[in-house]
C-alpha positions, 0 to 999 in steps of 0.5 A: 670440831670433828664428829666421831664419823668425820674423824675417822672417814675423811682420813679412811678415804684420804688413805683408801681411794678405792673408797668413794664415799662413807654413809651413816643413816639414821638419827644423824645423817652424814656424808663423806666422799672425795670432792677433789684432788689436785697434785702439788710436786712429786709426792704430794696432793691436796684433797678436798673430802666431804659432803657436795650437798653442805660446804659446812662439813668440808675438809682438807688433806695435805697428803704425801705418799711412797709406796710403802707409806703415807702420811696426811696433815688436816688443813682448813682453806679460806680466802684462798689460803690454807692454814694447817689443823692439829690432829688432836683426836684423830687416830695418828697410825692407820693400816687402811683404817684407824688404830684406835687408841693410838690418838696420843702418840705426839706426831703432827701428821697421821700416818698410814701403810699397808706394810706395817703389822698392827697388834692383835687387837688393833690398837696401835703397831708393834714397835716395842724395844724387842728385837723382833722382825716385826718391831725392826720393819714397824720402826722402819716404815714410821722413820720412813714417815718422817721423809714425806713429812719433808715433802709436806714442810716444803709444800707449806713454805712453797704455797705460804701456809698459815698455821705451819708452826703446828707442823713443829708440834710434838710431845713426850710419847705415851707409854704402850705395852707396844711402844718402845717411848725412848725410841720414839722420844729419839725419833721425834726429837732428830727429826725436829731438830734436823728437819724442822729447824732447817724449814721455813715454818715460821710466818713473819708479820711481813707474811714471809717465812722464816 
């Protein structure tokens, strides 16, 4: 299980590389830092974020970004294989850093972009049902989102990830002064339809997918 810092620092430096390391000092110590990068196709990469003294609090990103947008699937390695994580509390939106609250919005991925417009208090992007600039350029960039997720999909099939039907995982979207749900239940459902039931997520007993 993540810790609160963990949950929050492995996402920050996936998303910031600026951002060498996170510390927390005191009655609980801990470290996060990037321990390795590798490019895997065109707008992807496999990191590699935690503490190089304790191997015990490692952890694994898949991330594919553009330059407007970025999106990061959490992954475990072992036996030289990797298997995809649910999100679970992780906030799921991120302009450089953590909205919080926006940890039920039910999308596989963790989203990020230092384009969109975050509301007042930080706790989730303005995409509400208004026609408003702000709301037009937010929806933009989260169906933007959903093209990199493609990118995450065919890497999974490509290098035989196990776990990869929780890249398929979505729910009713929850209900937000900012939100407009219809929207977002729309955008999730054409996506899973359109692009989950074309790619290969689902493991065989033989290991292929299918």
């Amino acid at each position: 299980a993540l810790s609160d810092l963990s949950r929050i620092a492995i996402p920050v430096i996936a998303f910031n590389r600026k951002i060498r390391a996170i510390e927390l000092r005191g009655k609980f110590e801990e470290r996060y830092e990037l321990l390795a990068e590798e490019r895997a196709g065109s707008n992807c990469m496999l990191l590699k974020v935690g503490d190089p003294e304790q191997e015990e609090k490692t952890f694994h990103l898949a991330v594919s970004a553009d330059a407007e947008a970025a999106i990061a699937v959490p992954l475990q390695f072992k036996d030289g294989r990797y298997s995809v994580i649910s999100p679970n509390d992780i906030p799921r939106l991120f302009v450089a850093f953590p909205l919080f609250g926006t940890e039920s919005i039910p999308v596989p991925f963790v989203m990020n972009s230092l384009e969109a417009i975050p509301t007042v208090n930080r706790d989730g992007l303005f995409l509400a049902a208004k026609d408003s600039e702000d709301n037009r350029r937010n929806k933009a960039l989260v169906e933007r989102s959903w093209q990199l997720y493609q990118s995450i999909l065919d890497l999974s099939a490509s290098q035989r990830w196990s776990g990869v039907h929780r890249l398929g995982l979505i729910g009713p979207s929850p209900k937000f002064d900012w939100l407009d749900a219809e929207w977002l239940d729309s955008v999730l459902r054409t996506n899973i339809e359109d692009i989950v039931a074309q790619s290969k997520i689902v493991s065989t007993s033989s290991a292929a997918m299918v």
